[in-house]
C-alpha positions as CSV (number, residue, x, y, z in Angstrom):
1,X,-38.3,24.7,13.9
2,X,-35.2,25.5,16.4
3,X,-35.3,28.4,18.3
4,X,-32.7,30.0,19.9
5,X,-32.7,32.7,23.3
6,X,-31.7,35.8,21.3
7,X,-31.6,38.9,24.3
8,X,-34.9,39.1,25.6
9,X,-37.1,37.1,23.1
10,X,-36.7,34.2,20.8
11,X,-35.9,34.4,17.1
12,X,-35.2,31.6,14.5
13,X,-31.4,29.9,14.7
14,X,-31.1,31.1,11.1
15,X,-31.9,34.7,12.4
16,X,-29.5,34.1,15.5
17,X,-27.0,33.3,13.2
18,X,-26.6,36.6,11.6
19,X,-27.4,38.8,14.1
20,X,-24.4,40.5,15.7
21,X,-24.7,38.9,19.6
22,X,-22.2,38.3,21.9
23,X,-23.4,34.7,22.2
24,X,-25.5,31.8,20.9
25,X,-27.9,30.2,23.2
26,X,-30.2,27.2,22.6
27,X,-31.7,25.8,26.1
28,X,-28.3,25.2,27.9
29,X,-26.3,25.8,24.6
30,X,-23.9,28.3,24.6
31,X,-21.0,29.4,22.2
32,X,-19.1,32.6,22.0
33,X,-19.4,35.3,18.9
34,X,-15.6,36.0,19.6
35,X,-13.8,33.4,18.4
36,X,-10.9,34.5,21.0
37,X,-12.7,33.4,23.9
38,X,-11.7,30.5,26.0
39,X,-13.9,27.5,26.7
40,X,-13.1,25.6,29.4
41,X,-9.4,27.1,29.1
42,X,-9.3,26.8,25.0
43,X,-9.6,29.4,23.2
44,X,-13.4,28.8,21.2
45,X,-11.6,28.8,17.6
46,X,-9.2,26.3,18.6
47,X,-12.2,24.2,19.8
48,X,-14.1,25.2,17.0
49,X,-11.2,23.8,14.6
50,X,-11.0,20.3,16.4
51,X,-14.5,19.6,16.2
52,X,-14.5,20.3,12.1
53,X,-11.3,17.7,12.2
54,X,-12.9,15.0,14.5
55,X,-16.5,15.5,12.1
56,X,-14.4,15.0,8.9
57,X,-12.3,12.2,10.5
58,X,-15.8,10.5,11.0
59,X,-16.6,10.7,8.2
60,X,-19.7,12.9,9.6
61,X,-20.4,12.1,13.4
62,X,-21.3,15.3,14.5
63,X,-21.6,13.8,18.5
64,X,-18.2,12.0,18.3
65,X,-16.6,15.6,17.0
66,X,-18.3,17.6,19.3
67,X,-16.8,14.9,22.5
68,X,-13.3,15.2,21.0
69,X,-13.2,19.1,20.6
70,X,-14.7,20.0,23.6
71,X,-15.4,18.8,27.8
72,X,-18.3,17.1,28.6
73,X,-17.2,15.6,31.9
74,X,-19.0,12.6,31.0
75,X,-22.0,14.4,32.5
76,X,-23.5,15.6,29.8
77,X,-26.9,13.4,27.9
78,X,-26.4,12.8,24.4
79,X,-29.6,15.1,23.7
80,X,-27.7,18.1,24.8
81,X,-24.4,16.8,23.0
82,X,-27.0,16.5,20.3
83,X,-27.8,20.0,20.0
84,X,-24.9,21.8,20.4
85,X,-23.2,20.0,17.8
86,X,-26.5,20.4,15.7
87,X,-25.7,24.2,16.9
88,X,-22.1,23.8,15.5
89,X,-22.8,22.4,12.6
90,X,-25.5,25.2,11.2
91,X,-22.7,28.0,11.6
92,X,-21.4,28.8,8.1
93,X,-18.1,29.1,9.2
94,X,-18.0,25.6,10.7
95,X,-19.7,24.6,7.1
96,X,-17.3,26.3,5.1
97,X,-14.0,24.8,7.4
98,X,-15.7,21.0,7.1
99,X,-16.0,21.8,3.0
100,X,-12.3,23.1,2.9
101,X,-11.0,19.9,5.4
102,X,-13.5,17.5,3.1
103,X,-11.4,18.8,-0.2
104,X,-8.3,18.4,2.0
105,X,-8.8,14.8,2.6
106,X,-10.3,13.9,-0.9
107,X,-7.7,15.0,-1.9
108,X,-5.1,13.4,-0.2
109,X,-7.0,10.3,-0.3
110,X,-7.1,10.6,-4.4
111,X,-3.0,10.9,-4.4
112,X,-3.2,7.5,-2.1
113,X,-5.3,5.8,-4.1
114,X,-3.0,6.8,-7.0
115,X,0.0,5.5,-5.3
116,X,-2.1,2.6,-4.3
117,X,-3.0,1.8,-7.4
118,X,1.1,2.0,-8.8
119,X,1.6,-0.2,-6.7
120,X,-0.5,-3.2,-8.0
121,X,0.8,-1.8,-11.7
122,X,4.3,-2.4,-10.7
123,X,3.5,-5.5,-8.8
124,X,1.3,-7.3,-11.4
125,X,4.2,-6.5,-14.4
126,X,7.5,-6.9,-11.7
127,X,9.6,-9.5,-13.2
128,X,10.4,-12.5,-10.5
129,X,13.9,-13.7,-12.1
130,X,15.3,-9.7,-10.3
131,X,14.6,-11.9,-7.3
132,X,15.2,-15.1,-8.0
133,X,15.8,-17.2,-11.2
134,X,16.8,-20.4,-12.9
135,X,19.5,-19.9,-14.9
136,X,21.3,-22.8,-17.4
137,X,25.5,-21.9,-16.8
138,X,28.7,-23.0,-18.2
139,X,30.0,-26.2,-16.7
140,X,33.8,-26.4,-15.7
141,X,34.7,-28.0,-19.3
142,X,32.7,-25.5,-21.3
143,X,35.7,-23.4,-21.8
144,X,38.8,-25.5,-20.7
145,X,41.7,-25.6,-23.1
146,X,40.6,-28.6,-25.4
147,X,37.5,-29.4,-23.4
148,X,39.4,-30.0,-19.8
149,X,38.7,-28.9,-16.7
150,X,38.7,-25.4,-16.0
151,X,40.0,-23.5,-12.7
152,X,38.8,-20.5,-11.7
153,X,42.7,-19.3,-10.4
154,X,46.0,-21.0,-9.2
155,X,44.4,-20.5,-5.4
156,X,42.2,-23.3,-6.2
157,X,44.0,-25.6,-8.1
158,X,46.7,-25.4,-5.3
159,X,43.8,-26.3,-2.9
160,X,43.1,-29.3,-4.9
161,X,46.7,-30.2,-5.2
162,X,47.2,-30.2,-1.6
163,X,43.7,-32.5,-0.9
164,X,45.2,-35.1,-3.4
165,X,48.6,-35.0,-1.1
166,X,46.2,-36.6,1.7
167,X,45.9,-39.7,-0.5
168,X,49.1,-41.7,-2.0
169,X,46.8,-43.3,-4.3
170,X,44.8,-39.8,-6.2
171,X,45.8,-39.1,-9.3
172,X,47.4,-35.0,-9.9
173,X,44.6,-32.5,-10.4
174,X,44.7,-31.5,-14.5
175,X,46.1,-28.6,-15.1
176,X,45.6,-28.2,-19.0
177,X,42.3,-27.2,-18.9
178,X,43.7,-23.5,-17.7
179,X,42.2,-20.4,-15.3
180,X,39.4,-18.1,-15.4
181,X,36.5,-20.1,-14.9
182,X,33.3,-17.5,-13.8
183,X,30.0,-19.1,-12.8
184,X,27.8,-17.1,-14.8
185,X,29.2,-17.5,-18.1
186,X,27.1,-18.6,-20.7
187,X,27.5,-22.5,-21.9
188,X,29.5,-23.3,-24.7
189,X,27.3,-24.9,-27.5
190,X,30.3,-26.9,-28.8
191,X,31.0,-28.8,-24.9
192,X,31.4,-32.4,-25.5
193,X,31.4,-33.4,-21.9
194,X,29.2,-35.7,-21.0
195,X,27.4,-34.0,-18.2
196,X,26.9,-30.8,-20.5
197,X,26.6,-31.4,-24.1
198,X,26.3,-27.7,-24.9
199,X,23.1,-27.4,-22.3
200,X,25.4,-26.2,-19.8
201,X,24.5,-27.0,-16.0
202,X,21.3,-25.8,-14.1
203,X,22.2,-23.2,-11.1
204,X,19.6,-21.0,-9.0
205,X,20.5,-17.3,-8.9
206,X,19.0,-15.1,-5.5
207,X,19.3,-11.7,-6.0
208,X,20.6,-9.4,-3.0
209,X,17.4,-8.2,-1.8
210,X,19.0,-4.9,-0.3
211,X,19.7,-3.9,-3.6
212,X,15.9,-4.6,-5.0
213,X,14.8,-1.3,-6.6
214,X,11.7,-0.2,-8.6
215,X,8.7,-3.2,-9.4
216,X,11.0,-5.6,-8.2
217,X,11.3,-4.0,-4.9
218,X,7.8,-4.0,-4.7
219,X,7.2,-7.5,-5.9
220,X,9.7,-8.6,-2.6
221,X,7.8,-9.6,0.6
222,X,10.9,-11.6,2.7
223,X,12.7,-14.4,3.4
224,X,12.4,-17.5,4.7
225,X,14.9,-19.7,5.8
226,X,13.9,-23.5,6.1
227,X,15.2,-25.9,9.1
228,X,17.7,-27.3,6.4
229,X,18.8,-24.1,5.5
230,X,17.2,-24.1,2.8
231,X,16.0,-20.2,1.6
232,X,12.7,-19.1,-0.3
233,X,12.2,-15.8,-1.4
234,X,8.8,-14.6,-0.8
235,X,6.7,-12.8,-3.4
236,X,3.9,-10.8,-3.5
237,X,0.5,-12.1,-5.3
238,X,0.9,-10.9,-9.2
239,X,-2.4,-12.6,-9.5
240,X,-4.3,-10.7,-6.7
241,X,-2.8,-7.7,-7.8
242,X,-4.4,-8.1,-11.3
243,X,-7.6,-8.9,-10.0
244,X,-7.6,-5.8,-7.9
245,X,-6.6,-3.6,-10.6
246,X,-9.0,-5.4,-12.9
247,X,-11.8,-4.8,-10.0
248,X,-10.9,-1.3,-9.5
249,X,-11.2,-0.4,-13.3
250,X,-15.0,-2.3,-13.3
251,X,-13.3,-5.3,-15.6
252,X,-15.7,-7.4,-13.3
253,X,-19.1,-6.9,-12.2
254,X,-21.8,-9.6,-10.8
255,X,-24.4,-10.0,-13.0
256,X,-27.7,-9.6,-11.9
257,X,-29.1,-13.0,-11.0
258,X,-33.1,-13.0,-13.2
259,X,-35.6,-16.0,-13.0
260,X,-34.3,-19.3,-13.9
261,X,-30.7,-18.0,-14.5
262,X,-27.9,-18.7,-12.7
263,X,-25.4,-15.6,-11.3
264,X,-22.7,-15.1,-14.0
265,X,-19.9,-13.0,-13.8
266,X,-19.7,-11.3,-16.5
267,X,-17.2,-8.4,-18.5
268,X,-18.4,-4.7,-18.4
269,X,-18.8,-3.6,-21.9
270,X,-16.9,0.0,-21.4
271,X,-14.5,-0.1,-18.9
272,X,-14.0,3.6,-16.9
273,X,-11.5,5.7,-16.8
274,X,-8.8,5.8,-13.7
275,X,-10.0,8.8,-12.7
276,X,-13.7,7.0,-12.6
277,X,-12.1,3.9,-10.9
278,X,-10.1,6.4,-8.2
279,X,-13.7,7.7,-7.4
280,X,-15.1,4.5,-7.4
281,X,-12.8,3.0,-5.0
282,X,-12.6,6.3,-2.7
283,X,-16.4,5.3,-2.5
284,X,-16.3,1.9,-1.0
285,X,-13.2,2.3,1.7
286,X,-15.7,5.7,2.7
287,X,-18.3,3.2,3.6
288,X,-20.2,3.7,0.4
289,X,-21.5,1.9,-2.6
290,X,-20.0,2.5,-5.9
């Protein structure tokens, strides 16, 4: 059993604990009552209040707290580091500040995982064509006055006009087909041109990326431009994102491998809740087994 200098005589830490002294001594051990008082130029509470961070922020290491909150000048054994942090760690108001700081940072780590898990939602069901798609497109005779070409505006057929000038022998650009061509409309089933036929022509749309909002957004991880200049839009994994939703919820779960049979993966029967698979997964990045 620890025992602690109480006065003149020894008691039982337990006892030391609720008895009304100045200070706490175990062997070399010693904390102040009055939570005022500086330690090594800190006031104790102060002290007192890092060490219950540094023991929640790993995730227990009552040695590693008690290094961060207060000065050992390297000089100290790990057996005396030992005990006082032991010391620290049987004060109820130390317990209750670790408990409050625990529900702090389950809690915070619940809302994460929440987000977390959003974000493989909206990345697994993100459509790709916001980003990028192939897209069939009317061709320039699609809707041309009586099937001929079509300009987009006099700007360009005067462009045209003045390249044919460069060569005695062009014919003049056509005219009848009219203005107004757009890229994007849609093809014109009747087209009777022979590089259409009513499919229209194929054309790969990018998507401004800077304007990317919501799944899509999400979905988006860069650019890459090719030493032909050449671009690819680069996606996030919709597959891995299933699989780590499905492996969060328990949709997957190794099968225990028995005598003469052969590990199979295999479905669990009653898949659990998110709240379940939040606790589940708050388990395993703690270090834990779900």
């Amino acid at each position: 059993m620890n025992r602690c200098l109480s006065g003149g005589g020894y008691t039982t830490l337990s006892d030391t604990l609720g008895t009304p002294l100045g200070f706490l001594e175990c062997a070399s051990v010693r904390f102040p009552r009055d939570a005022k008082e500086l330690v090594d130029g800190v006031p104790f509470e102060e002290r007192r209040e890092r060490f219950c961070g540094h023991y929640v922020e790993s995730n227990g290491n009552g040695m590693y707290a008690f290094r961060m909150a207060f000065v050992t000048d390297g000089k100290m054994i790990n057996k005396e580091i030992f005990h006082r942090a032991k010391l620290l760690l049987a004060d109820p108001v130390v317990v209750e500040r670790i408990r409050e700081m625990q529900d702090v940072a389950a809690q915070a780590t619940q809302a994460s995982i929440t987000a977390l898990m959003q974000d493989w939602v909206d990345i697994a069901n993100a459509d790709p064509n916001e980003l990028c798609a192939h897209m069939r497109v009317n061709c320039r005779h699609c809707w041309g006055i009586d099937g001929a070409y079509q300009w987009v505006n006099m700007a360009e057929y005067m462009m045209a006009m003045r390249e044919a000038a460069k060569h005695p022998d062009a014919a003049v650009p056509d005219i009848s087909g009219g203005f107004g061509y757009t890229l994007y409309n849609d093809p014109n089933p009747g087209c009777a041109h022979p590089s259409c036929f009513g499919q229209g022509q194929a054309h790969v749309h990018i998507a401004d990326t800077t304007k990317l909002v919501g799944s899509a957004r999400k979905l988006y991880a860069g650019v890459k431009q090719k030493a032909n200049g050449e671009i690819e839009i680069l996606m996030h994994s919709q597959e891995k994102a299933r699989e780590n939703i499905a492996r969060c919820l328990g949709a997957f779960k190794d099968a225990v491998q028995l005598p003469g049979d052969d590990a199979r993966r295999k479905p669990v029967a009653a898949v659990p809740t998110l709240e379940q698979a939040q606790q589940t997964y708050l388990q395993v990045i703690q270090g834990g087994k779900p």
